[in-house]
Structure formats: C-alpha cells, structure tokens
PDB file of N, CA, C, O and CB in Angstrom:
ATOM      1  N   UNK A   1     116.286  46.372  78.917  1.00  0.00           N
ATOM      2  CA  UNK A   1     115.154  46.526  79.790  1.00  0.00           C
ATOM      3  C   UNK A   1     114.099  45.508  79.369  1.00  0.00           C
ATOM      4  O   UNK A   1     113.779  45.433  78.182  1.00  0.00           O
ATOM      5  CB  UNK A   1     114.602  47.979  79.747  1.00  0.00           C
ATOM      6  N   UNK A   2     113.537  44.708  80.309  1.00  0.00           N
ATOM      7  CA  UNK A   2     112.536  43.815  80.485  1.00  0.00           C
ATOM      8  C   UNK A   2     111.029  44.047  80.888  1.00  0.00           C
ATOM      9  O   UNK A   2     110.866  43.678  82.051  1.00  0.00           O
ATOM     10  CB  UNK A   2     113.015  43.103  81.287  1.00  0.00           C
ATOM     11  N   UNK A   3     110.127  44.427  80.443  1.00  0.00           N
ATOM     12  CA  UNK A   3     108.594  45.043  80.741  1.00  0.00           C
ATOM     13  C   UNK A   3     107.850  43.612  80.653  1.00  0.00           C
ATOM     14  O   UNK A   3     107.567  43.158  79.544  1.00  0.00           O
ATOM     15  CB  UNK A   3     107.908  46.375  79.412  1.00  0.00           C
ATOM     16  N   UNK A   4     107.583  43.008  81.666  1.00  0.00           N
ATOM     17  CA  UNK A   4     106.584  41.729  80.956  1.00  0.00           C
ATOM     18  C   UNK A   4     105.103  41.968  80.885  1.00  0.00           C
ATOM     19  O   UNK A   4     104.834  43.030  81.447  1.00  0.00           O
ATOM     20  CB  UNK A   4     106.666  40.302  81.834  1.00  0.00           C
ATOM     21  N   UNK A   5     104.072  41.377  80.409  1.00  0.00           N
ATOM     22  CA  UNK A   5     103.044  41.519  80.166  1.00  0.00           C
ATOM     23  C   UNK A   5     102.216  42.249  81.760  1.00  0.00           C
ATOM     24  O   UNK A   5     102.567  42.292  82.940  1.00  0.00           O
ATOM     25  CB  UNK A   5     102.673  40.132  79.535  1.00  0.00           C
ATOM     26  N   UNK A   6     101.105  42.690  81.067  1.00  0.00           N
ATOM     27  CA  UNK A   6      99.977  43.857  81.926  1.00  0.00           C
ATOM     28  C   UNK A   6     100.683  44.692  82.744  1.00  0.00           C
ATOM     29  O   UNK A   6     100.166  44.861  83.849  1.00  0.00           O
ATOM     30  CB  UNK A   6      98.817  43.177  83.001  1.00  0.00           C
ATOM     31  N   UNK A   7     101.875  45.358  82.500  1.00  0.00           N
ATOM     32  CA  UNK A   7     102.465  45.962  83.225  1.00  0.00           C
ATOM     33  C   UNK A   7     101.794  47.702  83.033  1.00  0.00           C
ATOM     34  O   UNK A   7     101.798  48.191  81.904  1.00  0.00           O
ATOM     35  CB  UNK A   7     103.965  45.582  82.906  1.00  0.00           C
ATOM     36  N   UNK A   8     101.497  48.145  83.685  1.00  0.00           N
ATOM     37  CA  UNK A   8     101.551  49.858  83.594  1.00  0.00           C
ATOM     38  C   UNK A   8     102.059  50.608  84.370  1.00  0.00           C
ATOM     39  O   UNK A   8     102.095  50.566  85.599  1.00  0.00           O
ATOM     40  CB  UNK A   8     100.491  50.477  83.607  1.00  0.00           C
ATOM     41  N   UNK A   9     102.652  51.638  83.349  1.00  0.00           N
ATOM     42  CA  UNK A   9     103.564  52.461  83.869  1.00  0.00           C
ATOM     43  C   UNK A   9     103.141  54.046  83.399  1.00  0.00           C
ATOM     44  O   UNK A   9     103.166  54.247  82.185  1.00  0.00           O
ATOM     45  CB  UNK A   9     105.017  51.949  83.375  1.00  0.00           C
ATOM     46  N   UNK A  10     102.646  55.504  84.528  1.00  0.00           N
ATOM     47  CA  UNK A  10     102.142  56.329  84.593  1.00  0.00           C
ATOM     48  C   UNK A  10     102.974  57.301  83.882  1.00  0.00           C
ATOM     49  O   UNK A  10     104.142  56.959  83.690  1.00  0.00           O
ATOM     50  CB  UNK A  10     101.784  56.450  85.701  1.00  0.00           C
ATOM     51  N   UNK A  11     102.577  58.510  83.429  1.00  0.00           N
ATOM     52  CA  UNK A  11     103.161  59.570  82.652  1.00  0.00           C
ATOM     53  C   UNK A  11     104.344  60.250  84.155  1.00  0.00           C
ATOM     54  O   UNK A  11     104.139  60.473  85.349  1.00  0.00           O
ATOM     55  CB  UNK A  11     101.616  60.853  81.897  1.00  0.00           C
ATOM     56  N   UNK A  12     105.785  60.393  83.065  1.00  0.00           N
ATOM     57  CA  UNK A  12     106.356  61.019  84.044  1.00  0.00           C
ATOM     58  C   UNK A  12     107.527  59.948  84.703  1.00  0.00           C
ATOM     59  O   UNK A  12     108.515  60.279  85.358  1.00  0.00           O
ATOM     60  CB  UNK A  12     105.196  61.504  85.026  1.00  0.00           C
ATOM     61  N   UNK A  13     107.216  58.931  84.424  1.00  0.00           N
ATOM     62  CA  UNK A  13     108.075  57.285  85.272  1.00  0.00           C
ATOM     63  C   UNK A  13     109.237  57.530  84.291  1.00  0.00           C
ATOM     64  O   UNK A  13     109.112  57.790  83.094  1.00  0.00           O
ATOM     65  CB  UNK A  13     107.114  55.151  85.047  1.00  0.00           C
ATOM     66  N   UNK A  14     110.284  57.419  84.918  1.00  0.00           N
ATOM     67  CA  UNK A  14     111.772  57.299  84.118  1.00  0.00           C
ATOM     68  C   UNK A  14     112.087  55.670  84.998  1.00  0.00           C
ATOM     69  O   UNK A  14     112.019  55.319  86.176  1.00  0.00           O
ATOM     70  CB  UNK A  14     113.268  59.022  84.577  1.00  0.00           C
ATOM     71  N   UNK A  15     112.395  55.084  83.891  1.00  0.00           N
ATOM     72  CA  UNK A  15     112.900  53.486  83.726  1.00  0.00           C
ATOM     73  C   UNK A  15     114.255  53.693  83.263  1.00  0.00           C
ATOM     74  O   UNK A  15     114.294  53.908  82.052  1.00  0.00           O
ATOM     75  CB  UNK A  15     112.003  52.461  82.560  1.00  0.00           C
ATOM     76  N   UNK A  16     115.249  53.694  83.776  1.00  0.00           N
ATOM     77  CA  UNK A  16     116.855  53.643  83.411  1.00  0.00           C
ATOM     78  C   UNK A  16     117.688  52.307  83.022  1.00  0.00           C
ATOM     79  O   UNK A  16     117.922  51.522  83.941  1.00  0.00           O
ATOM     80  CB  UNK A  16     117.590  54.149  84.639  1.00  0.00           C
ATOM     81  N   UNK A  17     118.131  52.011  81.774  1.00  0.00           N
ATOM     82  CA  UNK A  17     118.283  50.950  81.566  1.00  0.00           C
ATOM     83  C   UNK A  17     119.824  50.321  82.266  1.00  0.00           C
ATOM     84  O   UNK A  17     120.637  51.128  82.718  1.00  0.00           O
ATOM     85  CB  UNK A  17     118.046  50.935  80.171  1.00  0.00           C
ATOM     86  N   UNK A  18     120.068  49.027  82.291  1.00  0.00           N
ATOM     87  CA  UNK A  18     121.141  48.300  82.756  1.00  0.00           C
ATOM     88  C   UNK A  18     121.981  48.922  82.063  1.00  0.00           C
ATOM     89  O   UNK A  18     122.058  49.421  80.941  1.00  0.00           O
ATOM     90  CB  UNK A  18     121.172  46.890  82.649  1.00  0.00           C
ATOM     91  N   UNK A  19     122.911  48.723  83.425  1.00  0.00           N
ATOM     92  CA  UNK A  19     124.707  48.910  82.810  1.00  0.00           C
ATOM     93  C   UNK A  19     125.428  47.495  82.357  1.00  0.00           C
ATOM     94  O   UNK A  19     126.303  47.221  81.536  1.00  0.00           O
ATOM     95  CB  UNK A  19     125.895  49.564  84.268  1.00  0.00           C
ATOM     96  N   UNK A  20     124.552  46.647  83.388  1.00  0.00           N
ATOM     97  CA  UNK A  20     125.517  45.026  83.199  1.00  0.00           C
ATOM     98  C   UNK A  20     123.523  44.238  83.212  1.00  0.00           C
ATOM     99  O   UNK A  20     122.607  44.919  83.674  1.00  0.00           O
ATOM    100  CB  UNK A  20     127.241  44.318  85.411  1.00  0.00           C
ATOM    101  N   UNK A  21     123.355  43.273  82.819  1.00  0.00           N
ATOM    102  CA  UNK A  21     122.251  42.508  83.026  1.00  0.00           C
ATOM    103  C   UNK A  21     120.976  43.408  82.298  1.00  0.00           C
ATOM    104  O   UNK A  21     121.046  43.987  81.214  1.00  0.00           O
ATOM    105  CB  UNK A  21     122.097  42.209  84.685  1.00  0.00           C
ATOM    106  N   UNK A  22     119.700  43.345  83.295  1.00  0.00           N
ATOM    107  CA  UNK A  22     118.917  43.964  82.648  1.00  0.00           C
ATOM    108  C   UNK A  22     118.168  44.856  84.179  1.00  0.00           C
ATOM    109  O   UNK A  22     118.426  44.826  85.382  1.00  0.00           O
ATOM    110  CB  UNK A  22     117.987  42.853  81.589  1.00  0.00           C
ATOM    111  N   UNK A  23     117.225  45.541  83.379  1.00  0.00           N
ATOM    112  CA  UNK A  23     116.345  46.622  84.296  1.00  0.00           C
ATOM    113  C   UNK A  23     114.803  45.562  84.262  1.00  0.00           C
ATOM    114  O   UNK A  23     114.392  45.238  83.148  1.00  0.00           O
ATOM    115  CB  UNK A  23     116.133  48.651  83.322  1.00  0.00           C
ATOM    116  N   UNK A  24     114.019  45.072  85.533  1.00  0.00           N
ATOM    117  CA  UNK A  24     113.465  43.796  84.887  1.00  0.00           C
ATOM    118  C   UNK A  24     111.948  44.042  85.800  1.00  0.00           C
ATOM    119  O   UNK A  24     111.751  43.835  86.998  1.00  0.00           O
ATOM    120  CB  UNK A  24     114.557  42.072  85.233  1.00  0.00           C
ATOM    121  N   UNK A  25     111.024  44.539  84.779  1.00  0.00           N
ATOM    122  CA  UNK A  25     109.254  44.891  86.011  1.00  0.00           C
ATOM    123  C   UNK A  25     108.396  43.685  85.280  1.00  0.00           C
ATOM    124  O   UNK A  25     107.826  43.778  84.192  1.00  0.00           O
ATOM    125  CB  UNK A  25     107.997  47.112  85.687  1.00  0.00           C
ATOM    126  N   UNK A  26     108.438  42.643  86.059  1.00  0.00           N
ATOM    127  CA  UNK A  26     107.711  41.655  85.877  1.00  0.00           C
ATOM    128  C   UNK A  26     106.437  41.507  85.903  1.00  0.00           C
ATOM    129  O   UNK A  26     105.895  42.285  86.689  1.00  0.00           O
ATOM    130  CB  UNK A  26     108.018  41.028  86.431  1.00  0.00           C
ATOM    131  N   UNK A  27     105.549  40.619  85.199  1.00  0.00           N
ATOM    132  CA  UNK A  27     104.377  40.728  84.782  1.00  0.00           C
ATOM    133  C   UNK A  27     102.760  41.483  86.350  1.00  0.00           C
ATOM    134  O   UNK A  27     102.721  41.180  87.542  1.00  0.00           O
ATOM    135  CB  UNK A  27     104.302  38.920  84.110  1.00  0.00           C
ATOM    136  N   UNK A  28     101.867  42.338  85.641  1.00  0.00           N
ATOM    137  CA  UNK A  28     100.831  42.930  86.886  1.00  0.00           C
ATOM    138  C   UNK A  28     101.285  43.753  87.413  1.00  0.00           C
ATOM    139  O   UNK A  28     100.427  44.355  88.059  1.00  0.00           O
ATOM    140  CB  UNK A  28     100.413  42.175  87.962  1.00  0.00           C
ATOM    141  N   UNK A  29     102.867  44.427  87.581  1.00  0.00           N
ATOM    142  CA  UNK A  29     102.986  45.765  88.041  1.00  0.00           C
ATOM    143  C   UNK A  29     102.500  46.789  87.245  1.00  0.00           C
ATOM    144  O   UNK A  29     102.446  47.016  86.036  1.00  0.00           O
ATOM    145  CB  UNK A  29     104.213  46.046  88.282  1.00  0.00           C
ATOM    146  N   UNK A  30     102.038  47.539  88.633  1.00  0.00           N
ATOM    147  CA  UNK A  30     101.633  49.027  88.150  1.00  0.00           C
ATOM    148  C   UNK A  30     102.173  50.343  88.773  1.00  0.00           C
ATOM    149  O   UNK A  30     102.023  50.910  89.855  1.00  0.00           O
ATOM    150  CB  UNK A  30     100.202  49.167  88.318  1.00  0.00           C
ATOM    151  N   UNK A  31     102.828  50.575  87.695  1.00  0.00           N
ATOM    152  CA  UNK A  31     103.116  52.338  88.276  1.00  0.00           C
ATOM    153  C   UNK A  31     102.703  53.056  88.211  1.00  0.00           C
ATOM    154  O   UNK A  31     102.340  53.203  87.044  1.00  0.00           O
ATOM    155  CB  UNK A  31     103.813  53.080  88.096  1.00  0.00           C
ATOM    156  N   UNK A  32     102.271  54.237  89.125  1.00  0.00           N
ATOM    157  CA  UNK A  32     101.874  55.459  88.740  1.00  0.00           C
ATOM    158  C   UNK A  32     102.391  56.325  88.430  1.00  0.00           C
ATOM    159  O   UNK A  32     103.466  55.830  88.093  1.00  0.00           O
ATOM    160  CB  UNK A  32     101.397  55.872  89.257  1.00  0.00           C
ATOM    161  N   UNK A  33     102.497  57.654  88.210  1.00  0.00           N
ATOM    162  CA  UNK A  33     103.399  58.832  87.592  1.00  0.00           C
ATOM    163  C   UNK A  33     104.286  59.225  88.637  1.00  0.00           C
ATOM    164  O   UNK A  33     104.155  59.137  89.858  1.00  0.00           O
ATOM    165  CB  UNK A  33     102.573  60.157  87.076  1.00  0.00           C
ATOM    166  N   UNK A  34     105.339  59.736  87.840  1.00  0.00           N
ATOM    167  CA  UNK A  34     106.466  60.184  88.251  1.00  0.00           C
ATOM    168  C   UNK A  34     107.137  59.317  89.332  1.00  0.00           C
ATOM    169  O   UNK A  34     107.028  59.438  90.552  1.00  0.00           O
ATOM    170  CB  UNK A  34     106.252  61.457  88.645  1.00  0.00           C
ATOM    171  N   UNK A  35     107.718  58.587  88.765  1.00  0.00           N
ATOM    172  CA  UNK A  35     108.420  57.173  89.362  1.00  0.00           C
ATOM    173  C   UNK A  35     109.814  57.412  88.862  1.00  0.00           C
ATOM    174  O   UNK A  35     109.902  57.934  87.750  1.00  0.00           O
ATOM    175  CB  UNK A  35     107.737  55.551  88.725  1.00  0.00           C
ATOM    176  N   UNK A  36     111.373  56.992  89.769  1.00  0.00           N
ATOM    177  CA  UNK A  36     112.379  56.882  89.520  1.00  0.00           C
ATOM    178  C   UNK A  36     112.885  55.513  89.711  1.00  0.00           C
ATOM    179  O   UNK A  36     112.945  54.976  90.818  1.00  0.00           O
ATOM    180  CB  UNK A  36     112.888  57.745  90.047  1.00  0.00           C
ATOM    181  N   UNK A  37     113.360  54.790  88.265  1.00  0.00           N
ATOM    182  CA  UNK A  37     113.854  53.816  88.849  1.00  0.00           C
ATOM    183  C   UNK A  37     114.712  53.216  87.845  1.00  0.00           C
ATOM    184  O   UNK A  37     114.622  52.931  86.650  1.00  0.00           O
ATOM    185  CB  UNK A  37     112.897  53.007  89.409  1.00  0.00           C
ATOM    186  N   UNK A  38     115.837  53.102  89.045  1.00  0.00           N
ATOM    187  CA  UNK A  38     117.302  53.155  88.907  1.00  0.00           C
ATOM    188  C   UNK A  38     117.637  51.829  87.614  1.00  0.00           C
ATOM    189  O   UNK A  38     116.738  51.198  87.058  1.00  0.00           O
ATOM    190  CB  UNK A  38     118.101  52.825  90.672  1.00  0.00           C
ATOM    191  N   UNK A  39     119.183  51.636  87.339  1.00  0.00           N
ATOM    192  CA  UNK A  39     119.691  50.523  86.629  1.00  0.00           C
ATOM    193  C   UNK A  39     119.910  49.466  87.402  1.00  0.00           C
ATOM    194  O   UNK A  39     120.494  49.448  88.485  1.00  0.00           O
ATOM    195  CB  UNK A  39     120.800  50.782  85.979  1.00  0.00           C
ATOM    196  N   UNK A  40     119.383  48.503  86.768  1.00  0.00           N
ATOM    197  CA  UNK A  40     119.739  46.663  87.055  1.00  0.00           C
ATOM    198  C   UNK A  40     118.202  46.516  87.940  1.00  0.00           C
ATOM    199  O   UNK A  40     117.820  45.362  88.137  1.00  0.00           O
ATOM    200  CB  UNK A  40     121.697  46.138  88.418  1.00  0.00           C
ATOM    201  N   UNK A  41     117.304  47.700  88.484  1.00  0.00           N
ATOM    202  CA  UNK A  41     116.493  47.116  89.513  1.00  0.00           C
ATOM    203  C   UNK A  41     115.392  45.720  88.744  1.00  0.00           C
ATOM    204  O   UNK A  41     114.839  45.618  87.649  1.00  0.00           O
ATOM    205  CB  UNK A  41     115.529  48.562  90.231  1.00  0.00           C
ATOM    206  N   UNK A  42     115.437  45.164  89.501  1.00  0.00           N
ATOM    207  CA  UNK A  42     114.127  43.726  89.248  1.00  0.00           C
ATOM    208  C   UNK A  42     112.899  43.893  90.325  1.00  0.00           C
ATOM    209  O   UNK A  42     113.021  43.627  91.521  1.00  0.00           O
ATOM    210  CB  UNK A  42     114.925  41.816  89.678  1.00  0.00           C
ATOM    211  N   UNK A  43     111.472  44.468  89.593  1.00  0.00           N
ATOM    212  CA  UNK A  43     110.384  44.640  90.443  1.00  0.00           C
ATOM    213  C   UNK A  43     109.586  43.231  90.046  1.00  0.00           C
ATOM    214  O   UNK A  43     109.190  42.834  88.950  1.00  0.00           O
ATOM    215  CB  UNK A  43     109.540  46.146  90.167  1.00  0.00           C
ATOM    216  N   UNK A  44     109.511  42.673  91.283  1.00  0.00           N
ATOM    217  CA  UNK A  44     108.514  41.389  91.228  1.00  0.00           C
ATOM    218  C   UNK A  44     107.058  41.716  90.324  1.00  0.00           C
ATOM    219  O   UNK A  44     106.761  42.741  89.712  1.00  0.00           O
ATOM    220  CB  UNK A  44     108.049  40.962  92.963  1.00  0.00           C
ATOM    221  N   UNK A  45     106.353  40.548  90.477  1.00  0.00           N
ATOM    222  CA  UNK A  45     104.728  40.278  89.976  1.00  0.00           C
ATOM    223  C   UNK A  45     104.364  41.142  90.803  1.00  0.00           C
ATOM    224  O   UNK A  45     104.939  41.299  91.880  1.00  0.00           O
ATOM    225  CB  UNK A  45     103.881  38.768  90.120  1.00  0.00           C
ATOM    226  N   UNK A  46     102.940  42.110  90.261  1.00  0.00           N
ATOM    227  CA  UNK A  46     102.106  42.545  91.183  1.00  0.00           C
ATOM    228  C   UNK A  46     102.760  43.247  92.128  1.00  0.00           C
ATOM    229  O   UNK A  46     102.709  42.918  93.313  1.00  0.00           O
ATOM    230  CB  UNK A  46     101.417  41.601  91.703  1.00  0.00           C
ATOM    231  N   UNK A  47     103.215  43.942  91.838  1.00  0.00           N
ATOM    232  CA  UNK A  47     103.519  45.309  93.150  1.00  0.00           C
ATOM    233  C   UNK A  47     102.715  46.336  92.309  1.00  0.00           C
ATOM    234  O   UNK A  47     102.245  46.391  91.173  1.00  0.00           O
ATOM    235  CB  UNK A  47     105.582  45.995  93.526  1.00  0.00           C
ATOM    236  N   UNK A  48     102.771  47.013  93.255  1.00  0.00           N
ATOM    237  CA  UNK A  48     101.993  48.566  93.105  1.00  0.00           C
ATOM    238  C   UNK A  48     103.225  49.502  93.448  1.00  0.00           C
ATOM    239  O   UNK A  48     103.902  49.300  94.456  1.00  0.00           O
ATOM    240  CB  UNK A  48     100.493  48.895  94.374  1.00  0.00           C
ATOM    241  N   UNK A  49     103.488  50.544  92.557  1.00  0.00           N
ATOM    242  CA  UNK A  49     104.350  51.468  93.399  1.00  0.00           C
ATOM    243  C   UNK A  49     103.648  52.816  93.026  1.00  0.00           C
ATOM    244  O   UNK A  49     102.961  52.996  92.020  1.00  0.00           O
ATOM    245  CB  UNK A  49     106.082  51.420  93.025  1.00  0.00           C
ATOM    246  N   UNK A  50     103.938  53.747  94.015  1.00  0.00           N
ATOM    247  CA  UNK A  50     102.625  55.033  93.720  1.00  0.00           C
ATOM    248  C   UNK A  50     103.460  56.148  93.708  1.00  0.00           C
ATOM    249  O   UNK A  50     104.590  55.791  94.043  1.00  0.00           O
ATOM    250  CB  UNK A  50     101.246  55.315  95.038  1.00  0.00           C
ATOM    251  N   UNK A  51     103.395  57.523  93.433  1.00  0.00           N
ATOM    252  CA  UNK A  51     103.916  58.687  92.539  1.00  0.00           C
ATOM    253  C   UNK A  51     104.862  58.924  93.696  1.00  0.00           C
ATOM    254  O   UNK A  51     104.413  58.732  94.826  1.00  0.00           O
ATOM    255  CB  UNK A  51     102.792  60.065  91.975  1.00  0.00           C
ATOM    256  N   UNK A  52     105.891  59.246  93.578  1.00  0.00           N
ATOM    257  CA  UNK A  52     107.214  60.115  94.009  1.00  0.00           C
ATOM    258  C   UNK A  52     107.947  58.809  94.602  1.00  0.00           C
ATOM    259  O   UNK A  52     108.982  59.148  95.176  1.00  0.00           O
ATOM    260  CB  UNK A  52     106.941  61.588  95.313  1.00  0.00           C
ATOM    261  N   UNK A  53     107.763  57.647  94.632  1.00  0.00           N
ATOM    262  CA  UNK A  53     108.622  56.386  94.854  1.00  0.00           C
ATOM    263  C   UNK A  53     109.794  56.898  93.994  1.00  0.00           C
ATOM    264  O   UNK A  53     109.457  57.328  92.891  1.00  0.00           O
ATOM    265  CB  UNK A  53     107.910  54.810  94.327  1.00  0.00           C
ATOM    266  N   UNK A  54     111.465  56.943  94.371  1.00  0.00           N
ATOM    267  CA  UNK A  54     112.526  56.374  94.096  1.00  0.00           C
ATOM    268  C   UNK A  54     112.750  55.285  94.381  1.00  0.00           C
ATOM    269  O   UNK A  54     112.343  54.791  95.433  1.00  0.00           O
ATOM    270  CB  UNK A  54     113.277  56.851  94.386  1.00  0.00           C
ATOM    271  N   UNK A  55     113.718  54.411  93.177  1.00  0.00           N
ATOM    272  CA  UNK A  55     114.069  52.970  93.902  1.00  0.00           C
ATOM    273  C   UNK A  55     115.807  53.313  92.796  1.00  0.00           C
ATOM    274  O   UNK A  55     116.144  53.730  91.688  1.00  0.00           O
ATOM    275  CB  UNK A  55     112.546  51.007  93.383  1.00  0.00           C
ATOM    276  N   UNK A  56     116.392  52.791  94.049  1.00  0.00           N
ATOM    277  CA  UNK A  56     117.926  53.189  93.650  1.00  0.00           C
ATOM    278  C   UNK A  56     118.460  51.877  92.523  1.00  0.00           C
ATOM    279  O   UNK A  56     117.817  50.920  92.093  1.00  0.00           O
ATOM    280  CB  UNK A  56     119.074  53.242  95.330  1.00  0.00           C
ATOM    281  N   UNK A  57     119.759  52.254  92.295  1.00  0.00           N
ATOM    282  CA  UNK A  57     119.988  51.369  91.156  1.00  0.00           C
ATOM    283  C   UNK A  57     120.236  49.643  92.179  1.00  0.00           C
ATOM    284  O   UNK A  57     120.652  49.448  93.321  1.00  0.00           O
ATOM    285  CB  UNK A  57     121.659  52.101  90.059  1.00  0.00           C
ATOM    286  N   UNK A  58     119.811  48.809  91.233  1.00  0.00           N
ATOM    287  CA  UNK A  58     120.714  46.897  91.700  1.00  0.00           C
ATOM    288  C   UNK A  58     119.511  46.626  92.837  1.00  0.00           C
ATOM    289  O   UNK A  58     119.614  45.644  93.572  1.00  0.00           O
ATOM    290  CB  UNK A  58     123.071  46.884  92.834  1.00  0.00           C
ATOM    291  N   UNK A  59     118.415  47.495  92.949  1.00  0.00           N
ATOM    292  CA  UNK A  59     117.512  46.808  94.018  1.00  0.00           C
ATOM    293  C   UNK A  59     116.739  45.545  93.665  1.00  0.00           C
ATOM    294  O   UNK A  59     116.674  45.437  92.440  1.00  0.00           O
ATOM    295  CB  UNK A  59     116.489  47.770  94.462  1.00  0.00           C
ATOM    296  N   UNK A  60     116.210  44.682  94.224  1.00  0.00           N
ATOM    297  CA  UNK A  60     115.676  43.738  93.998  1.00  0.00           C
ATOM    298  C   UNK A  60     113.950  43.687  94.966  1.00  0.00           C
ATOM    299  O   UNK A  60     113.606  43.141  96.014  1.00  0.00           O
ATOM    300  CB  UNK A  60     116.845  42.699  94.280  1.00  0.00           C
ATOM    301  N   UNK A  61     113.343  44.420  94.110  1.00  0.00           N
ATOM    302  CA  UNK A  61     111.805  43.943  95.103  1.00  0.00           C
ATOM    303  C   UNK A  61     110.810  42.855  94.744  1.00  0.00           C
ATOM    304  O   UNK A  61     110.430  42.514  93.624  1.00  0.00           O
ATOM    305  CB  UNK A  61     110.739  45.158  95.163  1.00  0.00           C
ATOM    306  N   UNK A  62     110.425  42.324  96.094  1.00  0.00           N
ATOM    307  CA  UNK A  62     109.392  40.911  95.970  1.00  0.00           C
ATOM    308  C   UNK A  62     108.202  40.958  95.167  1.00  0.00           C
ATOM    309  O   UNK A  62     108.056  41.889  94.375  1.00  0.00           O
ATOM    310  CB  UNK A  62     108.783  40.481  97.341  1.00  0.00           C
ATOM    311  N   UNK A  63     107.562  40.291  95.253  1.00  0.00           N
ATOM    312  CA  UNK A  63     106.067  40.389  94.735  1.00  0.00           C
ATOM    313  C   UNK A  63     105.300  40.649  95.929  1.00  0.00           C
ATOM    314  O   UNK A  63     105.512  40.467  97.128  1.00  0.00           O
ATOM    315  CB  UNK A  63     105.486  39.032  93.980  1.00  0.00           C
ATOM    316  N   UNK A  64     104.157  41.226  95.120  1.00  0.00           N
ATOM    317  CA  UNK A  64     103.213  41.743  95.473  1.00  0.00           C
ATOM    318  C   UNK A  64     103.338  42.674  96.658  1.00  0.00           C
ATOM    319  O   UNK A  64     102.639  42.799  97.663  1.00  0.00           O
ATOM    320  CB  UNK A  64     102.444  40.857  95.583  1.00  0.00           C
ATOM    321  N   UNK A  65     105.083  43.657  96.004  1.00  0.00           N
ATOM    322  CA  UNK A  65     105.014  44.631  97.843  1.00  0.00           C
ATOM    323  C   UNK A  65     104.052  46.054  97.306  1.00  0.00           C
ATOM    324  O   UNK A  65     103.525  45.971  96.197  1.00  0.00           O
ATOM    325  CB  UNK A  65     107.325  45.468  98.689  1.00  0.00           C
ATOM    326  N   UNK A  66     103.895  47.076  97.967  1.00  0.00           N
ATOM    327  CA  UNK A  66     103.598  48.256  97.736  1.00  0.00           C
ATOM    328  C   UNK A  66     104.188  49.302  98.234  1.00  0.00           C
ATOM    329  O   UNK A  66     104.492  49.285  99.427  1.00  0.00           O
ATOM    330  CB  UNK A  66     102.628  48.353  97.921  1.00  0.00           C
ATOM    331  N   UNK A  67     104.439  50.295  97.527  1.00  0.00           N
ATOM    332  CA  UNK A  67     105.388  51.257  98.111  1.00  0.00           C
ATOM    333  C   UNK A  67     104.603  52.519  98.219  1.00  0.00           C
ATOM    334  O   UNK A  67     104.411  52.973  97.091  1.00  0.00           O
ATOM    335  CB  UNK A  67     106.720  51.449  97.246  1.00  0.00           C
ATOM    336  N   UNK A  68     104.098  53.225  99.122  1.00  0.00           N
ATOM    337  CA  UNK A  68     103.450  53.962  99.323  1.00  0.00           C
ATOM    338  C   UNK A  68     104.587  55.385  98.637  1.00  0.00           C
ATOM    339  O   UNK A  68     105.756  55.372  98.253  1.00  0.00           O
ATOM    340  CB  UNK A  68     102.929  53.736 100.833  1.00  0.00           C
ATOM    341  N   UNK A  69     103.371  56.682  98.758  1.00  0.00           N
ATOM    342  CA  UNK A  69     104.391  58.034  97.953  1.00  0.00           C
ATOM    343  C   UNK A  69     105.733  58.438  98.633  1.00  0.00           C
ATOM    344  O   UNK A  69     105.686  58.264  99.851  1.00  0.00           O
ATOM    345  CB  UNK A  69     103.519  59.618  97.947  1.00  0.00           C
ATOM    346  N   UNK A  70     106.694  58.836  98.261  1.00  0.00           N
ATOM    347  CA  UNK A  70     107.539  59.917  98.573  1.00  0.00           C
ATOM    348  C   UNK A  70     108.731  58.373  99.504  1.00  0.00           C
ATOM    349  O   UNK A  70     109.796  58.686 100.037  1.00  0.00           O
ATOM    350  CB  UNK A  70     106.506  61.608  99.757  1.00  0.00           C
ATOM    351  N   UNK A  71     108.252  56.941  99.492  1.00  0.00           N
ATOM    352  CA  UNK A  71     109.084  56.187  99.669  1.00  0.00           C
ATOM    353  C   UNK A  71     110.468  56.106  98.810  1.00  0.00           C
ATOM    354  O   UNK A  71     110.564  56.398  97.618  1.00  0.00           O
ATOM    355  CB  UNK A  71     108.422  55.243  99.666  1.00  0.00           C
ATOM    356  N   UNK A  72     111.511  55.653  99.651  1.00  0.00           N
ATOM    357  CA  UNK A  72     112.575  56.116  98.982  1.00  0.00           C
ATOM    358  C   UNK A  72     113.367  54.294  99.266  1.00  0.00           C
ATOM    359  O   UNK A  72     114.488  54.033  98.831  1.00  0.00           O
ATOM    360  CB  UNK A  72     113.385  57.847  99.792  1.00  0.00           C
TER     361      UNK A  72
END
C-alpha cells in the first residue's frame, strides 16, 4: 500500500492491501470516515471521497473527482 504525502484518511476507513501491484491514494486526498476501499484501487491527487463511499477492488479514479455519501 502506497499513501503519498497530505493525504487524510477518517476514523473507520478500511484500506485493503494489493493482491498483485499496490493499493495507491496519491498525494491531497481526503477521506472521511467509514470508507471501503477495495485491493489494487489507485485514487488520483486531490479527490475528496465522503463517509459510506465503497470503491470495489482494481478501480482506477482521476484527480480531483468527488464522490459524494453512500456512492458505490
């Protein structure tokens, strides 16, 4: 697993590590609590993702998206 700099991540966030490669939240993301997120995913610069977001395993998100609650 890969965390790059100013990243935060809220009480409650489960980060699941790679099966093959890495699990990869690139630098300015912020999570809020209770976040699921899967193996191999790569979250761009600067996203925001906010409480009850799942993100399944091998996803790949851009920069600077936002994922509003209970997005799946």
């Amino acid at each position: 697993m890969i965390i790059e700099d100013d990243v935060e991540i809220g009480a409650g966030t489960t980060i699941d590590r790679a099966t093959m490669g890495n699990t990869l939240i690139k630098k300015g993301t912020k999570i809020d609590n209770l976040v699921q997120i899967g193996h191999n995913v790569t979250i761009g610069e600067g996203c925001i993702i906010v409480a009850q977001v799942g993100i399944s395993g091998s996803v790949t998100i851009g920069n600077h998206v936002t994922l509003g609650a209970r997005s799946v």
